[in-house]
C-alpha positions as CSV (number, residue, x, y, z in Angstrom):
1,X,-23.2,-5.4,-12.2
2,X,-20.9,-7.3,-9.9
3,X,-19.6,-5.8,-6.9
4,X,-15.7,-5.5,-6.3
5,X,-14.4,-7.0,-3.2
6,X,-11.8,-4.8,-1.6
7,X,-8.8,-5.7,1.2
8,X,-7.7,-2.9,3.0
9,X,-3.9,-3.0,4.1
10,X,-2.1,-1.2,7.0
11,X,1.5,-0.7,6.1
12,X,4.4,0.5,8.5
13,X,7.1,2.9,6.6
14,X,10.4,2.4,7.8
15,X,13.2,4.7,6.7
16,X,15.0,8.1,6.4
17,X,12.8,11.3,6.2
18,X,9.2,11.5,6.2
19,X,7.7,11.4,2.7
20,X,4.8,12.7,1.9
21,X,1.6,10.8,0.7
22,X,1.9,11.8,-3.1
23,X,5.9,10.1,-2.8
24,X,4.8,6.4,-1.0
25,X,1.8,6.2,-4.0
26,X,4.2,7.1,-6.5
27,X,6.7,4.1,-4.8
28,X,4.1,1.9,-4.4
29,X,2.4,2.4,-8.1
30,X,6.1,2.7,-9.5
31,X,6.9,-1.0,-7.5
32,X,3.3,-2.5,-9.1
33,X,4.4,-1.4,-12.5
34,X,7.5,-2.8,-12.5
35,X,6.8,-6.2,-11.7
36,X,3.3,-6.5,-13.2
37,X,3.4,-3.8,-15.8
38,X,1.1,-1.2,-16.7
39,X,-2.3,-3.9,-16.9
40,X,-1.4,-5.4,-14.1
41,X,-1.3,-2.1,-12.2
42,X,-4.4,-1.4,-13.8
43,X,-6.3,-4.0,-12.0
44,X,-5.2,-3.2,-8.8
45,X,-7.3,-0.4,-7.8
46,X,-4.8,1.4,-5.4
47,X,-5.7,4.0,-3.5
48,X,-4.6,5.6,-0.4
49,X,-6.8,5.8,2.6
50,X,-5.2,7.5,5.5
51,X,-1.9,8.6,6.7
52,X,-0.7,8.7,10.3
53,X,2.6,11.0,9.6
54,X,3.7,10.5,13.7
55,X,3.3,6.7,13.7
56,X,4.0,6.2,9.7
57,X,1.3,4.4,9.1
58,X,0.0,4.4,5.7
59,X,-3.9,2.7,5.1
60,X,-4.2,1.6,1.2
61,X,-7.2,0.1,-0.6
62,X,-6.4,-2.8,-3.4
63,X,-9.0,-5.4,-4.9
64,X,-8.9,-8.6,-3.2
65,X,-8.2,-10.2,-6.5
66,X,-4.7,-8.4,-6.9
67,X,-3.9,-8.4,-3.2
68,X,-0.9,-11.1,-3.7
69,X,0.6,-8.7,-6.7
70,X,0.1,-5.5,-4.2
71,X,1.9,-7.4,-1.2
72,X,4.5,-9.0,-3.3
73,X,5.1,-5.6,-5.4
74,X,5.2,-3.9,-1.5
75,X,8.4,-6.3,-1.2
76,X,10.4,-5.0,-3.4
77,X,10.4,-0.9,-2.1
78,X,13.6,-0.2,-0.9
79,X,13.3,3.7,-1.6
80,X,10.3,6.3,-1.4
81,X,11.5,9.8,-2.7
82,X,15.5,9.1,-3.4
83,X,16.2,7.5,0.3
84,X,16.5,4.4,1.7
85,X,12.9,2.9,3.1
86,X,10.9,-0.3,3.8
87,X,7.3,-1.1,3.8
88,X,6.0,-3.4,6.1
89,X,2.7,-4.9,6.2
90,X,1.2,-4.9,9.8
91,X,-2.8,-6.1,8.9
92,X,-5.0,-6.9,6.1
93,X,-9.0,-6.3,6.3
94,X,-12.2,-6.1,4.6
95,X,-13.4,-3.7,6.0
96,X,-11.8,-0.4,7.7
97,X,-13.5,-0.8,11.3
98,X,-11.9,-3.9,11.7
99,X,-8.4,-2.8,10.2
100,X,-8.2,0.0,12.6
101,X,-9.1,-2.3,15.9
102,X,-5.7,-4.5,14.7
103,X,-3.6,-1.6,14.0
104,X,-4.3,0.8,16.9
């Protein structure tokens, strides 16, 4: 069995409101689907990690084959839960020690 190799990616929300988690994976997998469609999406293996409500931080997991199609899709948010936002992308690891040294 071959092992999946996995980027972990710190993203900055920027907007109105605080969503919650289950509202910036729904904007994220909604943003994935759209410009990949649902196979696409599929590969990606999204999953969230941690999030920092005070700083808006957001830690999600992707597979480092689909990490372009994550980033680019990440692009195109411009609102989580009916109001304007951005995502930002402040680091990209492999592995979660390191992704926290470069975020915090």
């Amino acid at each position: 069995m071959i092992r999946t190799k996995r980027r972990y990616l710190a993203l900055q929300i920027e907007g109105e409101g605080i969503p919650s988690e289950r509202e910036i994976m729904d904007s994220i997998w909604n943003a994935v689907t759209k410009l990949f469609g649902e196979v696409g999406a599929s590969l990606t293996g999204l999953a969230m990690i941690r999030f920092d409500v005070e700083r808006r931080i957001v830690v999600i997991r992707t597979s480092l084959v689909s990490l372009r199609s994550v980033r680019a899709s990440l692009a195109t948010i411009t609102s989580i839960a009916g109001s304007d936002a951005s995502v930002h992308v402040l680091a990209v690891s492999g592995t979660l020690k390191a992704l926290y040294a470069r975020v915090e």
